[in-house]
N, C-alpha and C positions, 0 to 999 in steps of 0.2 A: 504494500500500500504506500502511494505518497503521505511520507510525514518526514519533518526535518533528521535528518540523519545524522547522530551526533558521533563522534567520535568512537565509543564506546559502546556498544547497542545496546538499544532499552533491554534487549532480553537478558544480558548479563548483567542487570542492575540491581539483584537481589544477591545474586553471585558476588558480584565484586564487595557490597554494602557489607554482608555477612563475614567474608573474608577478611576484611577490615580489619570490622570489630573481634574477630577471633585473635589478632596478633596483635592489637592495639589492648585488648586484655590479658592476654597470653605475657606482653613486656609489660605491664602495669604490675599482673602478678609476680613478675621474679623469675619465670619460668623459662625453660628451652625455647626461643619464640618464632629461633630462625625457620624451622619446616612451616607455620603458620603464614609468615612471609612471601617464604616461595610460591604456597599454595595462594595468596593474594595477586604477586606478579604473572603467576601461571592466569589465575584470572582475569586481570588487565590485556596479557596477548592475547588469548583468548578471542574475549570479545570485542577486541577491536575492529573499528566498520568504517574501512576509510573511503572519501569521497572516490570515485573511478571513473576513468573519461572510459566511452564507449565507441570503438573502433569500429572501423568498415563501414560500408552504404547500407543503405536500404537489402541487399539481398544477404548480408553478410548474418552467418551465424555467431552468435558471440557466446563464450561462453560462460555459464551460469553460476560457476565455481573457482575458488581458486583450488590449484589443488595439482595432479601428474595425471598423462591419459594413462589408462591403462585397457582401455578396449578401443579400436576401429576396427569395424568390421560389418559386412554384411550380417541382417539377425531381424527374427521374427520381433515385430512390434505387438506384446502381445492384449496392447490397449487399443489398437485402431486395426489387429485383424491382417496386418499387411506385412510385406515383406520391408526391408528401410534399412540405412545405412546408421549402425547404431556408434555412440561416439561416448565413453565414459569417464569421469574425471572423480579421484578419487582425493578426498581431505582425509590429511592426516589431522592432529591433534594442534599443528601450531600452524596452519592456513588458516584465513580470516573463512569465518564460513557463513556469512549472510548469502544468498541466493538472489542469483538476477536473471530476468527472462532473459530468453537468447534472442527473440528475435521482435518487432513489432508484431502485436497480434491481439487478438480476442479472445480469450477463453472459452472452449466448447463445452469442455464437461473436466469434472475432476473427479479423481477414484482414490479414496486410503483405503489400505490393505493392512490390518495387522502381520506382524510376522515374528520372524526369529531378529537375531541382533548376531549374525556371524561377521566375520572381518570385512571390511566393505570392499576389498581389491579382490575378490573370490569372485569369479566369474554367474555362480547360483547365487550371490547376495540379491541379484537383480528380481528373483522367483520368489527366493523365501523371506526378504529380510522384509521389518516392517518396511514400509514405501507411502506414496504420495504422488500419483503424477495426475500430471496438465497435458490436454489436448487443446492445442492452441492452433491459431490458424491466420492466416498472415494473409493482411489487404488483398495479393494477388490471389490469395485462396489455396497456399501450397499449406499442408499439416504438420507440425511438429509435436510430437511426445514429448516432455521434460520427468524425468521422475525423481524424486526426492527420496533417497535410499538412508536408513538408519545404520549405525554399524555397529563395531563389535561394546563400542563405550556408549554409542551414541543410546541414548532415551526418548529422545523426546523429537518429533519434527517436528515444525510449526509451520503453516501455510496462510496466507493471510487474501487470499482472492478465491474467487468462485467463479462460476459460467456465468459468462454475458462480460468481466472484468475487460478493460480495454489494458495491454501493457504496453510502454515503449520498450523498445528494447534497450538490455542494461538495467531498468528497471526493479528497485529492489521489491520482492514478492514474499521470502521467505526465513529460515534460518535453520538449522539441524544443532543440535550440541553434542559436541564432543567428538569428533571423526566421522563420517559417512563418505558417500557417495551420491553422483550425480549421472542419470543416463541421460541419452538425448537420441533420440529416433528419427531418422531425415527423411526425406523421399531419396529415391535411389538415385537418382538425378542431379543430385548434390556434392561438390567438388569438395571433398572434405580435405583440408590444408593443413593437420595436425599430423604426428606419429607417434604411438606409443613408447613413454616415457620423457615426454616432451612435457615442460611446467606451462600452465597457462594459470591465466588471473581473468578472476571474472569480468565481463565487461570488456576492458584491456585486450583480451586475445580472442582473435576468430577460430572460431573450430570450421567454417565451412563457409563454402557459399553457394546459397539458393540455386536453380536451375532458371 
């Protein structure tokens, strides 16, 4: 959703508040306070949510995550029933991990799935783990998947748009805590410009572009 984007994101703001106060008591008391500390600045990287310029034209896919590919590949879309050029980007624990659509679009429909919580760079994380995706669809009418994959730390995803949502692309929509994964499902028609093990940042790097 548009709202101002502060440094720090609202969703780590219980996090970070809390952690605070645990070392802020922790050396009040006298106590061992450095693990408290750490576990504070761990929160601070974290959830940091920095402003992102968004690369490429109008056809360009940007990607939704920061994070490493670790899938290109042709692979069944199993949300829109199609075959598509699937493109995966995996957050470890110290990538900024707010969520940004890939491309301009509408939102057709969205699906959460409970699941399991395996390692999100496992190729079945996409089946079993819990998830979230967006069926989005872009002014000239071409359809993009985005799926929001929980992982092996991850708890919680948070999605914050529904069908009918207008996004630009870049766009911030979401957020995962604590390690996950990102798929992206293309039309096959789609010049994807990444390779596995290649670092992208959300927004910042194109995963593709449109046909």
């Amino acid at each position: 959703m548009n709202y101002p984007h502060p440094i720090l994101a609202r969703e780590g703001w219980p996090f970070i508040a809390g952690s605070l106060l645990l070392a802020l008591l922790a050396s009040a008391a006298g106590l061992w306070s450095l693990p408290f500390w750490l576990v504070f600045v761990f929160c601070l990287q974290f959830f940091r949510d920095p402003a992102r310029v968004v690369a490429g034209g109008p056809k360009s896919v940007v990607s939704p995550a920061d994070g490493r590919v670790v899938v290109v590949e042709e692979a069944d879309d199993p949300y829109l029933n199609r075959r598509a050029l699937k493109v995966s980007v995996f957050m470890n624990v110290f990538n900024v991990h707010s969520n940004r659509a890939p491309v301009e679009s509408t939102v057709q429909q969205k699906w959460y799935q409970p699941g399991s919580f395996l390692n999100a760079s496992l190729d079945k994380a996409s089946l079993e783990n819990e998830r979230c995706a967006l069926h989005l669809r872009t002014p000239d009418g071409q359809d993009v998947t985005c799926v929001q994959i929980a992982g092996l730390i991850a708890r919680r995803i948070l999605n914050y748009v529904d069908a009918g949502t207008h996004l630009a692309a870049g766009q911030r929509y979401g957020f995962i805590r604590f390690g996950s994964r990102l798929d992206v499902y293309l039309p096959l028609g789609a010049q994807v410009k990444v390779v596995i093990g290649e670092r992208v940042s959300a927004s910042s790097s194109v995963l593709a572009e449109l046909g």
